[in-house]
C-alpha positions in Angstrom: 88.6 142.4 123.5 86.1 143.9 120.8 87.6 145.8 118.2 84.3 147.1 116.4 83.3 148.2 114.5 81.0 150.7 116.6 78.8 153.0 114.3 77.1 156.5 114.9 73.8 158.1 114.1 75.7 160.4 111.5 77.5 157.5 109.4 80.8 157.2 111.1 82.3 153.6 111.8 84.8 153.3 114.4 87.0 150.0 114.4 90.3 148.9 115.9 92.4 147.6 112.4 95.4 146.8 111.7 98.4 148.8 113.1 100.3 152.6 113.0 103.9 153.9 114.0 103.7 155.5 117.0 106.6 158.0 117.5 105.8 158.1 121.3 105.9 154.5 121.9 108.8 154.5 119.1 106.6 150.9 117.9 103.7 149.9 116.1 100.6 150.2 118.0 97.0 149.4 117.4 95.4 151.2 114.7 91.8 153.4 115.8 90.2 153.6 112.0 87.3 156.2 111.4 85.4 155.9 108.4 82.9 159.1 108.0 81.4 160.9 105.1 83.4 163.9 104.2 80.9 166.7 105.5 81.1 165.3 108.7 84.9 165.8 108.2 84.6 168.9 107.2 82.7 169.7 110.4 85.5 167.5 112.5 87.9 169.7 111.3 86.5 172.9 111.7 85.6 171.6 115.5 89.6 170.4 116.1 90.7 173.9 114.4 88.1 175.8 117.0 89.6 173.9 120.1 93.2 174.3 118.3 92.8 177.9 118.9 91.3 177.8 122.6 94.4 175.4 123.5 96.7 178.3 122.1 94.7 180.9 124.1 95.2 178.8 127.5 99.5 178.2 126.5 98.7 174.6 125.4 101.0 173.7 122.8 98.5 171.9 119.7 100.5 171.5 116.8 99.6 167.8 116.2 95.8 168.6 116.8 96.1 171.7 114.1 97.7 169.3 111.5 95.3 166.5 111.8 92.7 169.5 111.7 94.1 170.3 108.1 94.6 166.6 106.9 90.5 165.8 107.5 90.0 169.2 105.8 92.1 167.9 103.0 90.7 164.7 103.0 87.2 166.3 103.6 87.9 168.5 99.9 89.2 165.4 97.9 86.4 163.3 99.1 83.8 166.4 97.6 85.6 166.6 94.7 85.5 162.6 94.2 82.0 162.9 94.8 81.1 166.1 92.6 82.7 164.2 89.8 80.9 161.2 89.6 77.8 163.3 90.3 78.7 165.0 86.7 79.6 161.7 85.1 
C-alpha cells in the first residue's frame, strides 16, 4: 500500500505518517499529514469557512469542519509571523 508522499502544483505534500486518536473509531488510526505553505492555508481555510457556512444554510451540522477552518487560519498566522520575522532578521 503507498503511503506517499504525493505532491501538488502549489507546494503541498500529502503522506500517510505515523498515527492519530480517532474519537470515532475510539483507536489510533492512520495519520493523513499535509504539509503546505501557509498562504495556501490561509486560502484552505477561508474555502472550509465558505462551505462551513453553505452546510449551515442546508441544516448540516459542521462544527468540526469550522474548527479545523480556524486551526489552519491559526496555523496559517503563526507560520506569516515565523516567516515575517526571519525576513527582518
Amino acid at each position: 500500500m503507498p503511503t506517499g508522499p504525493w505532491t501538488s502544483g502549489d507546494g503541498e505534500t500529502v503522506e500517510v505518517a505515523g498515527e492519530v486518536f480517532d474519537p470515532e473509531a475510539g483507536r489510533a488510526v492512520p495519520c493523513v499529514t499535509v504539509r503546505m505553505p501557509f498562504w495556501r492555508s490561509e486560502h484552505l481555510s477561508s474555502v472550509l469557512e465558505k462551505w462551513t457556512r453553505i452546510g449551515e444554510v442546508l441544516g448540516d451540522d459542521s462544527e468540526s469542519e469550522r474548527a479545523l477552518a480556524q486551526a489552519l487560519a491559526a496555523a496559517a498566522r503563526s507560520a506569516r509571523t515565523l516567516r515575517d520575522a526571519r525576513n527582518a532578521g
